[in-house]
NUFIKE-401588 format. One record per residue (C-alpha): residue in one letter; x, y, z. Coordinates in steps of 0.5 Angstrom, whole numbers, padded with zeros to 4 digits, always signed. Layout:
! NUFIKE-401588
AXYZ;...
//
This chain:
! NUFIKE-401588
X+0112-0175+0063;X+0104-0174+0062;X+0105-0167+0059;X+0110-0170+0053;X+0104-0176+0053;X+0099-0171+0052;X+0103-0168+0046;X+0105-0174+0043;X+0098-0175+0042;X+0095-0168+0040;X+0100-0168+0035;X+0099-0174+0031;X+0092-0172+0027;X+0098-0166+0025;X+0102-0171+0022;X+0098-0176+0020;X+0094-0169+0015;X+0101-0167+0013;X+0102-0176+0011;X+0097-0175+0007;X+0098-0169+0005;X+0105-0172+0002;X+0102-0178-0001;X+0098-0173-0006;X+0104-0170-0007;X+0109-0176-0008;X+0108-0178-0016;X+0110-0170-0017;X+0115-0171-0012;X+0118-0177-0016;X+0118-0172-0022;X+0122-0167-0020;X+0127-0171-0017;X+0129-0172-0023;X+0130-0166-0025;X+0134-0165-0020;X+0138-0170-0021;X+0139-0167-0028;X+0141-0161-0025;X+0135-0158-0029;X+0133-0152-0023;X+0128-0148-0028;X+0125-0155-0029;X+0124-0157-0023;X+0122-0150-0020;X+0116-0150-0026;X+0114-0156-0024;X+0114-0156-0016;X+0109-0149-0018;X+0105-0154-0022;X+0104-0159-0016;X+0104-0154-0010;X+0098-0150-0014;X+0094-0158-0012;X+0098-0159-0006;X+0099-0152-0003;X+0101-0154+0004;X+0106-0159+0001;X+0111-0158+0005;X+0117-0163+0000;X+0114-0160-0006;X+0114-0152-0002;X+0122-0154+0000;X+0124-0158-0006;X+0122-0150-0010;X+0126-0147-0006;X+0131-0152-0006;X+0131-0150-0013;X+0132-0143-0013;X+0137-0144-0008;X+0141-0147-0013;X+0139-0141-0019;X+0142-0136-0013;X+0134-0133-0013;X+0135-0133-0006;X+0129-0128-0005;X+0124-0131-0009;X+0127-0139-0005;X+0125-0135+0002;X+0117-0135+0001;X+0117-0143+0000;X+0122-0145+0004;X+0117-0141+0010;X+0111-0145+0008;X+0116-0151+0008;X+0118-0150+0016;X+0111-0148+0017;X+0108-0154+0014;X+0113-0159+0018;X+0116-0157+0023;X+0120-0163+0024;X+0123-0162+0017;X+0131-0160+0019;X+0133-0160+0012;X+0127-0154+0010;X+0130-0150+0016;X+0137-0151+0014;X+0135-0149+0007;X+0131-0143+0010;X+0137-0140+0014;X+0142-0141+0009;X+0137-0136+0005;X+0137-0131+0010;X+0143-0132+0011;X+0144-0129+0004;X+0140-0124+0005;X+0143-0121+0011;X+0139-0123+0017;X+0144-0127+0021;X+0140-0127+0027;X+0133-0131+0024;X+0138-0135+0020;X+0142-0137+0027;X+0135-0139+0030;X+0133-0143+0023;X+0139-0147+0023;X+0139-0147+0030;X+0133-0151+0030;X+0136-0156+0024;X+0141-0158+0029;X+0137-0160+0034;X+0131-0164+0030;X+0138-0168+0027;X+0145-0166+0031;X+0149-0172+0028;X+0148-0168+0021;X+0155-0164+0019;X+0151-0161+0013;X+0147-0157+0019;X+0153-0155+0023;X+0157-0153+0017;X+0151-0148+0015;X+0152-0146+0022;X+0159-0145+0022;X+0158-0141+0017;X+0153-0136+0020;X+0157-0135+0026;X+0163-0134+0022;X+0159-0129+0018;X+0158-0124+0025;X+0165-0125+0027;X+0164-0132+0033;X+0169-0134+0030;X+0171-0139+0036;X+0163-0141+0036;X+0163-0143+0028;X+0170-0148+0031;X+0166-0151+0036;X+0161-0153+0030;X+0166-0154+0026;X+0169-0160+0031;X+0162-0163+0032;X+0161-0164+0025;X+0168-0167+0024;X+0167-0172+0030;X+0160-0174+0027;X+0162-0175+0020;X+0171-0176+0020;X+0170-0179+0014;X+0167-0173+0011;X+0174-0169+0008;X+0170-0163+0006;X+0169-0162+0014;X+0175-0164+0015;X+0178-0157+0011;X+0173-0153+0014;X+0176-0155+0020;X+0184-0155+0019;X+0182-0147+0016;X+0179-0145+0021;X+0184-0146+0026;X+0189-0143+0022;X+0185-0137+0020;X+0185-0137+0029;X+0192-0139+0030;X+0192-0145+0032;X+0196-0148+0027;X+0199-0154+0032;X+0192-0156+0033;X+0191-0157+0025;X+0196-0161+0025;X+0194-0165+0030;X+0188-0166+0027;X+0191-0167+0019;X+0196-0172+0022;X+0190-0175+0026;X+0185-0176+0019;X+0192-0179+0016;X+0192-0185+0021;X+0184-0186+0021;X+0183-0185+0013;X+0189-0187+0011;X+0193-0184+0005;X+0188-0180+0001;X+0189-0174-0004;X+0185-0170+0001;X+0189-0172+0006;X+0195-0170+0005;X+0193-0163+0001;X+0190-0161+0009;X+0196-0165+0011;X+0201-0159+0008;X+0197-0154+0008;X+0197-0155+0016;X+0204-0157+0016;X+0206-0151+0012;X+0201-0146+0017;X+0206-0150+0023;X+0212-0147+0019;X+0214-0154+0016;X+0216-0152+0010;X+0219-0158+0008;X+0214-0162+0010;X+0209-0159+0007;X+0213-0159+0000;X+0213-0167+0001;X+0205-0167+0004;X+0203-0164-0004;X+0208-0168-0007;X+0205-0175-0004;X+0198-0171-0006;X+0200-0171-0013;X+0201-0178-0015;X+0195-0179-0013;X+0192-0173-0017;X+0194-0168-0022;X+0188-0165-0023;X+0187-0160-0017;X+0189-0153-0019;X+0190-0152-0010;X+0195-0157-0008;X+0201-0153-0014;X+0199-0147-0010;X+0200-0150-0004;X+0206-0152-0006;X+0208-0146-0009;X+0208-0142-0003;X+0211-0148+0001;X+0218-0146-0003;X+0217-0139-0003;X+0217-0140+0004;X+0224-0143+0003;X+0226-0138-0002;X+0226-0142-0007;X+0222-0137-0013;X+0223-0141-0020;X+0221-0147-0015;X+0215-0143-0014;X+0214-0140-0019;X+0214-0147-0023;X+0208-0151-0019;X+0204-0143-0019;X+0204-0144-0027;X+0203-0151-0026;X+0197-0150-0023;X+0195-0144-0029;X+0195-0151-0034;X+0190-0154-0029;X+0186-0149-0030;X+0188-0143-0033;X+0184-0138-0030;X+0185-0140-0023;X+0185-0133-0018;X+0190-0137-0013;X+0195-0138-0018;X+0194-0131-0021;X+0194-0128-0014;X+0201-0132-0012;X+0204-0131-0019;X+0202-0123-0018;X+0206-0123-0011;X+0212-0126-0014;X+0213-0121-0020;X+0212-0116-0014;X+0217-0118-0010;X+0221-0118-0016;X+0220-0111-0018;X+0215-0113-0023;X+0210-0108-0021;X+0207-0107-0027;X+0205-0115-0027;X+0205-0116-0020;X+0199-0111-0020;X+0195-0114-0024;X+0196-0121-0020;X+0194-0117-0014;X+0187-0116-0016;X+0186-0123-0016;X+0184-0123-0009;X+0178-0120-0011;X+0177-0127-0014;X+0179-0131-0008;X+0173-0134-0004;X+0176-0131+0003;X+0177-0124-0001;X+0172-0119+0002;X+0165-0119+0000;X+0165-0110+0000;X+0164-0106-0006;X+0168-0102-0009;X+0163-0100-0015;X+0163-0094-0019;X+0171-0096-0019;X+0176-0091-0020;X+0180-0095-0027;X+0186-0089-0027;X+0183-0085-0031;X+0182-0077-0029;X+0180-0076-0022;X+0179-0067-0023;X+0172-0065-0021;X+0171-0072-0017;X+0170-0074-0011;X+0174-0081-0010;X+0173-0086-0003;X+0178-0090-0003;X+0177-0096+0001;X+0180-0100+0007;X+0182-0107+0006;X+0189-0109+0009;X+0192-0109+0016;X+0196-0102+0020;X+0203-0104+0016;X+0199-0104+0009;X+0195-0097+0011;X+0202-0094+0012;X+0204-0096+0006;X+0199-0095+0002;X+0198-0087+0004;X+0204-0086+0000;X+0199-0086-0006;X+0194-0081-0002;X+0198-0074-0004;X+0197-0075-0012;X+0189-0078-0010;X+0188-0071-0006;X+0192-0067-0011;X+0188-0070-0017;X+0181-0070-0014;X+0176-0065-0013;X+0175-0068-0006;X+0178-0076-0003;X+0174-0079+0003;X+0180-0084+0006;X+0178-0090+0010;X+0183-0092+0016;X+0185-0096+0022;X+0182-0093+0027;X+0189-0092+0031;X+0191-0088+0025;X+0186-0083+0025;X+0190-0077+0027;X+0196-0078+0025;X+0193-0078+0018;X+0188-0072+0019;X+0195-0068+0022;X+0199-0070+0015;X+0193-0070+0009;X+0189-0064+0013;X+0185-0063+0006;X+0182-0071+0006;X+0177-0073+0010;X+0178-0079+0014;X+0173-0085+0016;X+0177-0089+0022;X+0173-0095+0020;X+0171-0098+0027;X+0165-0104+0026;X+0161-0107+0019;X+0156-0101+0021;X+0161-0095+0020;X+0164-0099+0013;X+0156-0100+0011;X+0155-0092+0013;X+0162-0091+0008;X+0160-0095+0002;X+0153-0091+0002;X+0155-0084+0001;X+0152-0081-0003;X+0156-0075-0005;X+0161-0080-0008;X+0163-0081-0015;X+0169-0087-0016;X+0171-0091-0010;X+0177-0095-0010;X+0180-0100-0006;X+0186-0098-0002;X+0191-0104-0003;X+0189-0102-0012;X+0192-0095-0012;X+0199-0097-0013;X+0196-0099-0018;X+0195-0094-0022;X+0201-0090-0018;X+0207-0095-0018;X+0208-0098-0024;X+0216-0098-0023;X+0221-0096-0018;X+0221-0089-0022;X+0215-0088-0020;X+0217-0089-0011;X+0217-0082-0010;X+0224-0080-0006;X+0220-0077+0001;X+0223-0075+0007;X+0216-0078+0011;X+0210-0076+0008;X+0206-0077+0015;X+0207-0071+0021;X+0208-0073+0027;X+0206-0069+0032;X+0211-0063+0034;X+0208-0062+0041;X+0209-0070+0042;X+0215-0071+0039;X+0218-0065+0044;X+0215-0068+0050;X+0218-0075+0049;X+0225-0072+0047;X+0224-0069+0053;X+0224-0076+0057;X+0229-0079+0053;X+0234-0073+0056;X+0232-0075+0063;X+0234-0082+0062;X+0241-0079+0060;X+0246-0080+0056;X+0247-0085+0049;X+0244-0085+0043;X+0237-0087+0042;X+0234-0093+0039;X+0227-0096+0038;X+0228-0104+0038;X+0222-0109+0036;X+0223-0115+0035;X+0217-0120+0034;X+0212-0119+0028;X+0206-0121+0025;X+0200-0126+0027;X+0201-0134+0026;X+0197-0133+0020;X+0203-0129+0017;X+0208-0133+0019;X+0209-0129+0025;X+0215-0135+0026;X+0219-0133+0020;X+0219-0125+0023;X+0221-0126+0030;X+0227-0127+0034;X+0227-0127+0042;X+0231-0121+0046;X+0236-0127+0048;X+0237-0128+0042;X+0239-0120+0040;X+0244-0120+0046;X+0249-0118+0042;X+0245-0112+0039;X+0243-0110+0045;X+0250-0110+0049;X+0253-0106+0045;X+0256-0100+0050;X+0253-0093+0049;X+0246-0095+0047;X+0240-0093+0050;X+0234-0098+0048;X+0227-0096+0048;X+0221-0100+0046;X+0217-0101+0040;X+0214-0108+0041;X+0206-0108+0043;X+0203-0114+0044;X+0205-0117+0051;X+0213-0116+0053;X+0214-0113+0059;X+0215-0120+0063;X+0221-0121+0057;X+0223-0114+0058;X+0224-0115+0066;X+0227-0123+0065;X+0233-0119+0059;X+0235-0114+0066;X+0235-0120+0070;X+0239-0124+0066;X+0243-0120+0062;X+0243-0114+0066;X+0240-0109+0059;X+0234-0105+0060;X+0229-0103+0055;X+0226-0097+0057;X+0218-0098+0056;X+0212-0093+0056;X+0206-0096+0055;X+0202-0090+0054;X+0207-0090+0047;X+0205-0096+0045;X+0199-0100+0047;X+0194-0094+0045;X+0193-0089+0038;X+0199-0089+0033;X+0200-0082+0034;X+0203-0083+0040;X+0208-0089+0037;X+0209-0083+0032;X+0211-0078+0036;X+0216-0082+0039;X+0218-0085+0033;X+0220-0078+0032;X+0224-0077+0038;X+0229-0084+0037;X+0235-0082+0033;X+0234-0090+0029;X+0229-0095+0029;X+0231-0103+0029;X+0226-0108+0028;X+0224-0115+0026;X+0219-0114+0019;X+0212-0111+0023;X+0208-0104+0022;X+0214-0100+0026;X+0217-0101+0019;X+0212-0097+0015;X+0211-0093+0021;X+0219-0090+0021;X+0220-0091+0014;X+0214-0086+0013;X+0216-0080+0018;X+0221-0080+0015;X+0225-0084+0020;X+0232-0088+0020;X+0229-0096+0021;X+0233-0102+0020;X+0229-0107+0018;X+0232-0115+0020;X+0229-0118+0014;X+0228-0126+0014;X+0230-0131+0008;X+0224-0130+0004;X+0220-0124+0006;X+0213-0120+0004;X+0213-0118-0003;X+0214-0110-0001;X+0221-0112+0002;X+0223-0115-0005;X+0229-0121-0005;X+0235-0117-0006;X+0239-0111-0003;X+0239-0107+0002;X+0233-0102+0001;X+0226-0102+0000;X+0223-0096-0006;X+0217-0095-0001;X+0221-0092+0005;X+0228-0088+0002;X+0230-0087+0010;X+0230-0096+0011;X+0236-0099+0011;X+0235-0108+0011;X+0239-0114+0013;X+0238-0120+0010;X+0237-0128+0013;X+0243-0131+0007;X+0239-0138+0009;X+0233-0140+0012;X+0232-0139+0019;X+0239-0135+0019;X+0238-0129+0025;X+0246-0130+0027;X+0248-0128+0021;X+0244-0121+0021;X+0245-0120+0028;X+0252-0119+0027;X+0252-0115+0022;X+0246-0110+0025;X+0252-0110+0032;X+0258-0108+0028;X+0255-0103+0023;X+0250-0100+0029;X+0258-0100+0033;X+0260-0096+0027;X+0253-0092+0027;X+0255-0090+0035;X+0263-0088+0033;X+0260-0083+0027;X+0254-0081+0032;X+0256-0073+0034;X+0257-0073+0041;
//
C-alpha cells in the first residue's frame, strides 16, 4: 500500500508537466477537431504538425496527427506520432489502441497485441479497444481468443450492433451457429425489433439451417429499410438454400439496385449462373470474392489474364478447400502443357499424389503463412494466378470439360496392397460409403445423413462396405453392427493420414458412394465410378439438373426432389445399387 502511495506521488509532477503542457495546446486542439469533424484529414494533419512544432511532447496533438493519418490509410508515417503520443501519456487508451491498429497494418502483430493490450487495461469497459483486439488475434489465427473479446465487448456495450455483428460472425466462422442464434434472439428481446436486429437475426438463423426463417427475419428487416445492399443477399441465399433460384436470383438483383457494384451480390449472382452451366458469366461473378472484405489478403500480381503462357513461368495459388484443390487440377495439364514451367501450390495432404500425376510441375504443399510468403517471393516467377481463377480461362462451357478417365495416379504399389486386403475380407462387391460432409459453415446440414438413416443401402445383400468417412465415426460404425447387424470395414491408416493413401484405396473399391464431400472429387478424378447423393440445392459445381456433373464423366448424382428429402434418394441409390450387383461379374 505505501509503495502505490509513493508512486501516486512520484507521478503527480509528470501529470501536472503533461496538464500543462495540454492547456498550451488546447486552443490548437479546438482547431483541429474541426477539421476532423469536417473529415478534412490533410487539414487537419497540417495543422496538428504546425501545433506540434510549438508543443512536441504534445501528446493530443501527436495522437490527433496520427489519428489523421490513420484515416488517410498513411499508416507508416501515423506510426512516429502515435509513438510519441503513448510515450507522452502513458494513460492515453486511445493513442495505444491507435498505435496497435497502425502496427497491426504493418504486420507486427506481436507489438500491436501488447499496444492494445495495454488500451484494454487503462479502459476495460471500451468496446472499441476489444474490437481492435479481436481483430489481431483473428489476424494470428486465435480465433476463439478474438471471441472472448468479442463477448466482452458485447456484455459491455449491448447496445452497440456493430458489436453485435462482429459477434454473431465469429461464431458462425467457428461453428457455432445455436450460440449465434441465441445471442441474435437474446439482442431482439433486449433492443427490441430494429433493422440491425433482425438482419443478424436471419443471418444466424440462416447459419442454424432456418431457411425459412431467415427468409422472414430479412423481410421484417425490409420494412424497416430498404437501403442495405446486405439483407437482399442474405435473402437471396436464404432461397437458394430452399431451392428457390429466381427467388434468389431476384432479391441478388435487388441488391445490385441498391448499390450496383456491390461485390456480395455479384459473387452470388456468379454462382447462380455457375450452377446454371453459365460459366462464361458465373466466372466473372466469381472473381468478386476478391472484393469481398472476408476474401484473402495474398496477392496474385503480375496475374496471368489467358494470355500465352510459352517461355513463362506461372505460380498458380492455393486458396480453396481439399475438394476444390481436386477440382481445380483438371486445369493443371493445359497450364504445365502451355507453360515454360508451373510451380503449384496444394494442400499438404495432397502433396504426393499431385507429384505422382503432374510429375513435370512443381508443387508447394502450403503448410503455414510462412510457407504461402516463401511461395509469393519467388523470384523466378513470371504470372501467378489464383487456383480457383483458372477455369476461368479454361472452362468457359461444358465443351470445354474435358471427358477424362482420371487425371490423377494413384499409386499402383498401394492400390494392390489395398486390393490384396479387400480380397482377405472375402467375397462381394466393394463399395466406399461416406456419408457426412462439409463443416457448419458449409452447411454441413444440408449434406449429411446418419448410418441409421442409409439402412436400406447399406443392407443390400452381396455388399462389402468399406469406409471413406474421416472425421470422428468409429462409435457410428460400431453402434450400425450392434443394432443393425452391418459392418463398415475401417482403415485408419487409409483415411486419417495422406491423400494418397485415400487414393490408392479409392482405386481399389469397385464404387464409391457418398454424401457431397472431397471423397466426390477424389473418385471422380482418378477416375472412379462414384455416386454422389446430392441434396435439394447443392454447391454450384454439382449444378440443378441431371444425373452428371462435367467435372467428373465417371459420377453419377441422385438428386433431393424436395428439401430435405433423403428418402427418396435413398431408394433410388438401394434399387439401382441392386441392379449394379445383378450385372456385376461374378
Amino acid at each position: 500500500m505505501l509503495k502505490n502511495l509513493l508512486m501516486h506521488f512520484l507521478r503527480m509532477p509528470a501529470r501536472a508537466v503533461r496538464a500543462r503542457r495540454e492547456r498550451r495546446a488546447m486552443p490548437g486542439l479546438n482547431a483541429v477537431i474541426v477539421l476532423f469533424n469536417e473529415k478534412k484529414y490533410e487539414d487537419a494533419v497540417e495543422a496538428c504538425r504546425t501545433l506540434i512544432a510549438q508543443e512536441p511532447r504534445s501528446a493530443q496533438a501527436n495522437h490527433f496527427c496520427g489519428r489523421a493519418l490513420l484515416e488517410l490509410d498513411r499508416y507508416a508515417e501515423a506510426m512516429p506520432y502515435l509513438q510519441v503520443a503513448v510515450d507522452a501519456d502513458p494513460d492515453l487508451a486511445e493513442a495505444h489502441s491507435d498505435l496497435a491498429l497502425a502496427l497491426l497494418k504493418s504486420g507486427d502483430f506481436e507489438a500491436a497485441e501488447r499496444l492494445c493490450r495495454r488500451a484494454v487495461a487503462i479502459q476495460p469497459n471500451e468496446p472499441r479497444y476489444r474490437l481492435y483486439m479481436a481483430e489481431i488475434l483473428e489476424s494470428t489465427g486465435r480465433d476463439k481468443e478474438a471471441l472472448e473479446e468479442l463477448s466482452a465487448a458485447q456484455e459491455f456495450a449491448p447496445e452497440r450492433t456493430d458489436v453485435l455483428e462482429k459477434l454473431i460472425l465469429k461464431l458462425d466462422q467457428l461453428g457455432m451457429p445455436s450460440v449465434a442464434l441465441h445471442v441474435a434472439e437474446r439482442a431482439t428481446v433486449e433492443l427490441g425489433e430494429t433493422f440491425e436486429t433482425q438482419f443478424y437475426l436471419a443471418h444466424a438463423r440462416f447459419s442454424s439451417g432456418d431457411l425459412q426463417g431467415a427468409v422472414d427475419a430479412c423481410r421484417r428487416a425490409i420494412k424497416f429499410r430498404t437501403d442495405v445492399p446486405g439483407i437482399y443477399v442474405t435473402l437471396g441465399s436464404a432461397y437458394l438454400g430452399l431451392g428457390k433460384i429466381d427467388e434468389a436470383v431476384t432479391a441478388y438483383r435487388r441488391s445490385l439496385k441498391v448499390l450496383p457494384d456491390y461485390p456480395d451480390a455479384h459473387f452470388h449472382l456468379g454462382m447462380v449462373n455457375l450452377m446454371r452451366g453459365r460459366y462464361r458469366d458465373g466466372w466473372a461473378g466469381f472473381e468478386y470474392r476478391f472484393k469481398i472484405r472476408r476474401a484473402t489478403r495474398r496477392t496474385s500480381e503480375p496475374r496471368w489474364n489467358g494470355t500465352s503462357l510459352r517461355g513463362r513461368t506461372l505460380h498458380v495459388l492455393r486458396e480453396q478447400g481439399l475438394g476444390d484443390d481436386i477440382m481445380y487440377s483438371s486445369c493443371f495439364p493445359q497450364l504445365i502443357r502451355d507453360a515454360k514451367h508451373c510451380y503449384i501450390e496444394c494442400e499438404p495432404r495432397l502433396d504426393r499424389l499431385f507429384t505422382r500425376s503432374f510429375p513435370e510441375a512443381t508443387f508447394i504443399p502450403i503448410v503455414d503463412n510462412a510457407t504461402k510468403a516463401a511461395a509469393t517471393s519467388r523470384e523466378d516467377v513470371d504470372v501467378r494466378i489464383f487456383s480457383a481463377s483458372v477455369p476461368g480461362y479454361l472452362r468457359n462451357s461444358v465443351r470445354d470439360f474435358p471427358d477424362h478417365r482420371g487425371y490423377l495416379k494413384a499409386d499402383p504399389q498401394r492400390v494392390a496392397h489395398w486390393q490384396a486386403k479387400l480380397a482377405a475380407l472375402g467375397g462381394g462387391v466393394n463399395v466406399g460409403i461416406s456419408w457426412r460432409g462439409g463443416t457448419a459453415h458449409t452447411h454441413r446440414d444440408r449434406r449429411t445423413l446418419s448410418l441409421d438413416a442409409l439402412f436400406p443401402v447399406l443392407s443390400v445383400p452381396g455388399v462389402r462396405w468399406v469406409n471413406l468417412q474421416y472425421g470422428a465415426r468409429a462409435a457410428e460404425i460400431a453402434a450400425l453392427k450392434a443394432g443393425q447387424g452391418v459392418d463398415i470395414t475401417d482403415w485408419p491408416e487409409a483415411i486419417d493420414g495422406d491423400y494418397d493413401e485415400t487414393a490408392a484405396l479409392v482405386g481399389a473399391l469397385d464404387l464409391v458412394i457418398s454424401v457431397c464431400t472431397s471423397v466426390v472429387h477424389l473418385s471422380g478424378a482418378l477416375g472412379r465410378p462414384v455416386w454422389v447423393m446430392a441434396p435439394y440445392a447443392p454447391e454450384w459445381r454439382y449444378g440443378l439438373n441431371g444425373d452428371t456433373m462435367p467435372w467428373y464423366p465417371a459420377a453419377r448424382l441422385f438428386r433431393q426432389t424436395a428439401i430435405a428429402d433423403w428418402d427418396s434418394v435413398i431408394s433410388d441409390v438401394r434399387q439401382e445399387l441392386t441392379r449394379y450387383l445383378l450385372a456385376a461379374p461374378k
